[in-house]
Each structure stands twice: as C-alpha cells, then as structure tokens.
N, C-alpha and C positions, 0 to 999 in steps of 0.2 A: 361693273364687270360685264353687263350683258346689255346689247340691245336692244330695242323693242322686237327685232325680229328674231333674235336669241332667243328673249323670253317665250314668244308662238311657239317656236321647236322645240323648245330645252321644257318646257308644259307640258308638253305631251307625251315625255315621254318619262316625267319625272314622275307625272302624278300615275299613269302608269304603272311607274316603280312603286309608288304606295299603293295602288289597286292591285299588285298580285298580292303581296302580303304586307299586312302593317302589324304585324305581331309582334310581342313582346318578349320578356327573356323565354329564352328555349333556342329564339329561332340561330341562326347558320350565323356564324364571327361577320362574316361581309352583310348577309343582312341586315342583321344590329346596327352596322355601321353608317349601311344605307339607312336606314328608317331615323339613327338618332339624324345625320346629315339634313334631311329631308327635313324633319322638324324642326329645327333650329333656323334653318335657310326658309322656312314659313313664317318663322319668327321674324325674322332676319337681325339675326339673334349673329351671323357667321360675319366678323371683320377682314378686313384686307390683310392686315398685319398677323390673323391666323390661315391665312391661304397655305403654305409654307406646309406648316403644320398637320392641314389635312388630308395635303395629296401624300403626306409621307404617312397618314396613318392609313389610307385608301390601298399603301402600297406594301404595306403590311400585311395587312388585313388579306389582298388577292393571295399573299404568299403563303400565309398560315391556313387557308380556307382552301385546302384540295378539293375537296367537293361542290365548292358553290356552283348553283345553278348559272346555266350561257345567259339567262336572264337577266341575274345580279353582276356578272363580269360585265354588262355591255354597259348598264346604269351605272356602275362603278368608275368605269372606264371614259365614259360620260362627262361625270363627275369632275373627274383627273383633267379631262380636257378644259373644261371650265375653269377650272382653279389655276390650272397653268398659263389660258389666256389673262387672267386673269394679274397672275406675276409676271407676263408680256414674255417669257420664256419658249419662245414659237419652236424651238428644235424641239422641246418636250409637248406641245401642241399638235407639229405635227405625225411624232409618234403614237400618243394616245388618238389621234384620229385618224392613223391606220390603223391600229389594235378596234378601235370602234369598228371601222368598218369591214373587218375580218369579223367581229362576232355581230353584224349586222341582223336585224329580226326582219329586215322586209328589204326591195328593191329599193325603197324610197327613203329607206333608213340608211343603205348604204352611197347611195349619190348625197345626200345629207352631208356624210364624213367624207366623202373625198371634194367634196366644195371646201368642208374644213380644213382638210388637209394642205389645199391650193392657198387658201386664203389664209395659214397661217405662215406658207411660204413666205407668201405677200408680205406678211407685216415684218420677216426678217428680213429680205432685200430690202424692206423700207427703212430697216433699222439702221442694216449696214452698208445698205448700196455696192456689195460687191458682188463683181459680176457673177462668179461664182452662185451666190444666191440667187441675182437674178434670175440667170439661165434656168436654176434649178424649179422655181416661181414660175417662170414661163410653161417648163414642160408640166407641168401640174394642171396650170391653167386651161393650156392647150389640151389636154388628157383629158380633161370632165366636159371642156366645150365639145369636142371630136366626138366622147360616148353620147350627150346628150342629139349631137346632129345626128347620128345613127340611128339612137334607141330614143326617140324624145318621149315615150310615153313613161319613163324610168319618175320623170318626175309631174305625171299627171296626177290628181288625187282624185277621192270620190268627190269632194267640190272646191270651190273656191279659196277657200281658206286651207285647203289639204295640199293645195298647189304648190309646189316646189320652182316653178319657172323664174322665182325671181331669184333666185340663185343661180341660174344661165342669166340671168341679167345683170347681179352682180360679177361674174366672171369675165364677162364678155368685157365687158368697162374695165375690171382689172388686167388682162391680159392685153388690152389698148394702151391702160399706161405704163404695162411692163415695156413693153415694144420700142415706145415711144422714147421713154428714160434710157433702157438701153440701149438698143439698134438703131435710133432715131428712123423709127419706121411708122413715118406721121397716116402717110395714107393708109395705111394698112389697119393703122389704129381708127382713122375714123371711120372706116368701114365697118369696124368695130363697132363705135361707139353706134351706129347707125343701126345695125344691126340690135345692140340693146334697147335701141328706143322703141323699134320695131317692136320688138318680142313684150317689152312692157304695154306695148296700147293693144295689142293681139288677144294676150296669153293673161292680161290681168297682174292683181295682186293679192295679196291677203288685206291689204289693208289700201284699197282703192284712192281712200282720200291722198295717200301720197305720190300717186301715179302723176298728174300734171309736173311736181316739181322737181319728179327722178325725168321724168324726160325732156323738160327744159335743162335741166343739165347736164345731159348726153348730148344733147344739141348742140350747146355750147361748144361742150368739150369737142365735138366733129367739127363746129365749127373753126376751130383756134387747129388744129389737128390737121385740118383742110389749107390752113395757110402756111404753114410752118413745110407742108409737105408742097407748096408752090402751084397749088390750084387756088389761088384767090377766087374765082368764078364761080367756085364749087361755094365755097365758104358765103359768096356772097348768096347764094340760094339756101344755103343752111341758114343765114339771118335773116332770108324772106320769111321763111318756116316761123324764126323765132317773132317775126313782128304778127304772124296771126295768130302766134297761137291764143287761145282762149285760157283768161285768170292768169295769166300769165304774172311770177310771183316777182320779177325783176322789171325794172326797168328798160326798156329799148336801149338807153344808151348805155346803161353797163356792158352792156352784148358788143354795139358799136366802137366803145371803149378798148373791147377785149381785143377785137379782128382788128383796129388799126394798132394797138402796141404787138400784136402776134408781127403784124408784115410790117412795122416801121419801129424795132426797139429801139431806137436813137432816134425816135420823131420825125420832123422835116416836114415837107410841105403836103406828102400824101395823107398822114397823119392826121396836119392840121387840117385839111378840106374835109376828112371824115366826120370830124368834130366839129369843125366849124357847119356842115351841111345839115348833123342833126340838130345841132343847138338851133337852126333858124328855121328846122321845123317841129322844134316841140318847145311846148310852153315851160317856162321859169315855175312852174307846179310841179312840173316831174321831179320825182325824188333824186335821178341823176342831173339835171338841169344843172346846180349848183358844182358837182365837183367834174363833170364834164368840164365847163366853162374854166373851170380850174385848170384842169390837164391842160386845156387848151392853152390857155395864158401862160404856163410854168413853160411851155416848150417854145413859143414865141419868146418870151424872154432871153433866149439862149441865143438871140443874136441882133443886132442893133437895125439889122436889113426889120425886121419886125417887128419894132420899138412901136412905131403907130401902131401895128395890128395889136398891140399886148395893152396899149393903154385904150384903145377901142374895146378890148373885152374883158377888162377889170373894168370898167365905166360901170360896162353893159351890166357885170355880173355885181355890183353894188346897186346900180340902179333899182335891178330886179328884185332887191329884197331890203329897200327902202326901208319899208312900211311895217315889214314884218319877215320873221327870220324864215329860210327856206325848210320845204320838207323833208321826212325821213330822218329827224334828229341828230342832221350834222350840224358841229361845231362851227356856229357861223361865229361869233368873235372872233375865236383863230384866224377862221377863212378872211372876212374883213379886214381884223389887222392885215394881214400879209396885203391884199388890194390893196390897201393904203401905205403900205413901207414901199411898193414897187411902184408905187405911180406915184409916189415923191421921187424917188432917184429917178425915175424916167424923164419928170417931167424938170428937172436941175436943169438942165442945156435949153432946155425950152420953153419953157416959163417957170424962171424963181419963185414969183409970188403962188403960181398955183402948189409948186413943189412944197410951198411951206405953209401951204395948207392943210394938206394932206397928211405930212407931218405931224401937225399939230392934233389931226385926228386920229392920227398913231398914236400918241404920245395920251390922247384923253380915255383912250380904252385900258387903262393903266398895264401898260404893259411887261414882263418879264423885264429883268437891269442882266443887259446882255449887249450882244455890239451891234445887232438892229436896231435898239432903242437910244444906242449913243448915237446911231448914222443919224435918226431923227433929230432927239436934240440940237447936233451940229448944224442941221439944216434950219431948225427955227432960228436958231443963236446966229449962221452964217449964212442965207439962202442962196449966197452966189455962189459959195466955194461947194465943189464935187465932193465929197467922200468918193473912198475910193471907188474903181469900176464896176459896172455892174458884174457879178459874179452869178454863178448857179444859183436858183432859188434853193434856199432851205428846204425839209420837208416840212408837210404841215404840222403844226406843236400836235393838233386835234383834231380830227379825231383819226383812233389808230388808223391802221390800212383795213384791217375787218372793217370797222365802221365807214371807210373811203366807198370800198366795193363791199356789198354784202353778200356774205359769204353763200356758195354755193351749197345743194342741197344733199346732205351726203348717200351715200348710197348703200346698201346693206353689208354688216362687219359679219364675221365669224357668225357660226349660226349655233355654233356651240354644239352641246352634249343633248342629249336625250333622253 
C-alpha cells in the first residue's frame, strides 16, 4: 500500500499522531480510533481486504466526534487518504487530500497534500486515459510545479531528510508524461524531464543512494522525449550524458536500443546502423550485447535485401556465446533456438547441407512440437525443399519483455497521509 517514500512521510506524522496522545478509554471517539488504527498498522495486524472497512469506520467516527481536535481530523483524514490509495479509488484520494490540505499543520504539510492530490489525479487518467482526466491531472500538476517555482522554500526542511524537493521531482516527470500522452507535446516534456534531473542532483534526496537511478531515467525519458519531438541531435547529446554517466545501472545499449526504436518504429536501415555501430563497439560481456544483436537480426530478417546481413549476425551472436551463456540472465536457449530455426530457412536457397545442420541443432535442444519444429524436421527429412517463406520472426518464447529490457527505475508514488 505504501512506498518507501510514503512510509518517510506517512512516519512522521503518524508517530506524531501517537506522541500527542496514546491514551486509553476516556479519550475523544476519533481518537480511540486513531490510536486502536495506529496499533494494529504497528502490528500490521490491518489487511487489504479490511481497507473498505476502515475508511468507513474513519468516516463515522469524524461525524459523531463534533469536537475533535484539527489535530485528530488531519491524522484521520491522512488515514482515509491512505486506505483509499490503497483500494486505487483516486476520486476519493484525491478529496481526502484536499480535506488534508485544508486542515494542513505546517507549509510543508500542506505542499505534502496537494502533490497528493496531483498524483492521485495521475493515477486516475492512468486508469482511464480520458481526456477529461487527463486535463484535469495536468492542471494539478501544473498548480504545485508553478507554487513550487514561486515559493520554492515551501518545501525546504530543516535537513536533508525533511526535504520535500523530490516531490517537485516527482511532478515534474509526471506532468512530462501527462503532456506527452495527451498533447503529444514531446519537447516540452523533456524539458521536463531535464529540468527533474536537474533539481534531483542540486536539491538531493531523502534517500541519496537512489539519486544516480532516478536520474538515469529522466535521462532517458528526455532522451526518447527528444526524438519523438524531432530533435534527434538533442537526444543524441542526452545519450552522451547517459554514456558518462558514473555506476551507471543500465547498459549503454539499452539506451541505444531505446533512441533508435523511438526515431525508426518499423526499423530500416537507420535503426540497423545504430545497432549495428554499438554492437561493434562493445564487447559480447555487456549484459545488452546478447539481445541488441537480437533486435538487430529480427529486423534484418524482414527482408531478403538483408538475408547475408541477418545470417552474418546470428553467426556472430552464436559465436559469442559458444563457450558459455551470455550475461544478465537472459534465456539464451530460447535466444539460440531461434539463431538456429533462422539460419536454417535462410540458409535452404543457399546451402542445403549447412541448412540441415542447423536444423538438426534446433531440433537437439528439444524443442516446443509447434510449426517451427515441424519447419525443422522437414528440413532434416527434405534439405532441398523450402518450407514455406520466410515470415516475420516470432517473439522470443524467453525471456518476458521486462527481462528483454530491464525495467526502468520508478520514480516516487503518492506520498500518502501524515
């Protein structure tokens, strides 16, 4: 229900709620409710399947308790926000965090809630993708960036850890991808995302060690952002950036990967020289090596003008891992078979005997009984005759697309209650 940066926020202001009183019967209907909540959620004692449950006894509770203290409404009201992120119910999310930010205890309490508020929009245009929402997600986003550019001390704290900025760092990346999804307003967005990467190496984090991997992928995202908006030029110096940067958590070519499917999504020859240019300057060790060399070959294959070029880089990419399987934990069986089912059909017109070799080393990796492994058989049983013509590559059986590319490094969700 919460993230790691949820939990820093939602800490401090829970425990908080137990440091003004943790008293027992006597005390106020809404505070009984906070303190049993609190203890139980210590336990974590409180399941998903009673979320439901407790925002409606939370909402009870405010109604019968005329008197509670602004104190107990806000921790209550907190509460509500959390539990309703929590049932993904973002219209009720982001009402409990204006109501938070109406009974707000500090400045930094209330920029807190109206990040929330912005980012529960977010997660309803993401649900439903209609414009409607979007828009409505945009002017939120826009609303806390704009106060922030004004007032940026709103989320200064007494230190590092009290710092709120990465909350203009999350927003700033979020209101990039609203733009981008709806207005298709690429440049705008990576000025964006430029602008977050900026503020995260400046302004810090609460939790520093995750600084290098939130801003390699704002990079990114500027990067891919940069092309789609028709400055390739721009994009190509966003991927100088990513080739120096330091500890860097990705591969060079996954980056490479990304900027030539952004400017070439049906492949072709630009494409293939991006891939082809990194593949021949980085080593068969790189953890992308293996399914770069892939991409590469799957999009040669899609046409007969590039039949040498596609069985020159299945050689190449069998060669490389002879001896032993590549790194990063891709499914190289999968990846092999397929080398070996495509440079048999490639190689039918041009050498039979090599074609039902390669066959035959389809066919010993015990493969799936499917109509690849009939196309092989046929070839060992007939080496002259074609099956039929080469078609589209399959996708790979292994590993998923997460495991293809690995996944990007997310960026901070809801910040939750207090």
């Amino acid at each position: 229900m919460h993230t790691r940066w949820a939990h820093w926020v939602i800490g401090g202001l829970i425990a908080a709620g137990l440091a003004v009183t943790l008293t027992g019967a006597g005390s106020p209907p809404l505070r009984e409710l906070i303190n049993e909540y609190n203890q139980l959620s210590f336990e974590h004692r409180i399941r998903p399947a009673e979320y439901r449950a407790w925002l409606d006894r939370f909402t009870e509770a405010i109604r019968r308790d005329g008197s509670a203290k602004l104190s107990d409404l806000r921790v209550a009201r907190g509460i509500q926000l959390e539990l309703a992120n929590g049932l993904n119910e973002w219209e009720l999310s982001m009402q409990f965090a204006d109501e938070c930010r109406a009974l707000a205890l500090s400045v930094s309490d209330a920029a807190t809630e109206e990040y929330n508020g912005a980012y529960a929009a977010f997660m309803l245009y993401q649900r439903t993708k209609s414009r409607a929402h979007g828009e409505m997600a945009l002017e939120r986003l826009k609303a806390f960036n704009t106060r922030v550019k004004h007032t940026p001390e709103i989320l200064d704290g007494n230190s590092p850890q009290e710092s709120l900025w990465r909350l203009y760092v999350a927003t700033l990346s979020l209101e990039g991808q609203v733009r981008e999804e709806l207005l298709q307003e690429h440049l705008e967005a990576a000025g964006l995302y430029l602008k977050a990467e900026e503020t995260l190496r400046t302004k810090g984090s609460p939790f520093p060690e995750d600084i290098p991997s939130k801003a390699e992928n704002l990079l990114s995202k500027a990067m891919v952002a940069f092309v789609k908006g028709g400055q390739v030029s721009r994009a190509e110096e966003v991927l100088s950036r990513l080739a120096k940067l330091d500890n860097r958590r990705r591969s060079l070519g996954f980056y490479v990967y990304e900027l030539a499917k952004a400017e070439s999504p049906n492949g072709g020859a630009k494409y293939q020289e991006r891939l082809r240019h990194w593949l021949h300057s980085a080593a068969p060790t790189d953890e992308a090596w293996p399914q770069v060399a892939w991409f590469l070959a799957r999009d040669q294959l899609k046409s007969e003008d590039d039949a040498p070029a596609a069985i020159d880089t299945l050689r190449r990419l069998l060669n490389a891992y002879e001896n032993q399987p590549p790194p990063g934990g891709h499914n190289w069986p999968a990846l092999q078979r397929l080398c070996y089912y495509y440079l048999a059909r490639l190689y039918v017109a041009r050498d039979p005997e090599e074609a039902r070799a390669f066959a035959a080393r389809y066919l010993a990796t015990s493969p799936p009984d499917n109509r690849q492994t009939a196309d092989m058989k046929e070839l060992v049983e007939k080496p002259t005759r074609n099956p039929a013509s080469l078609r589209e590559p399959p996708r790979l059986e292994q590993p998923s697309p997460e495991r293809i590319i690995p996944p990007r490094h997310p960026l901070p969700q809801g910040a939750g209650s207090q």
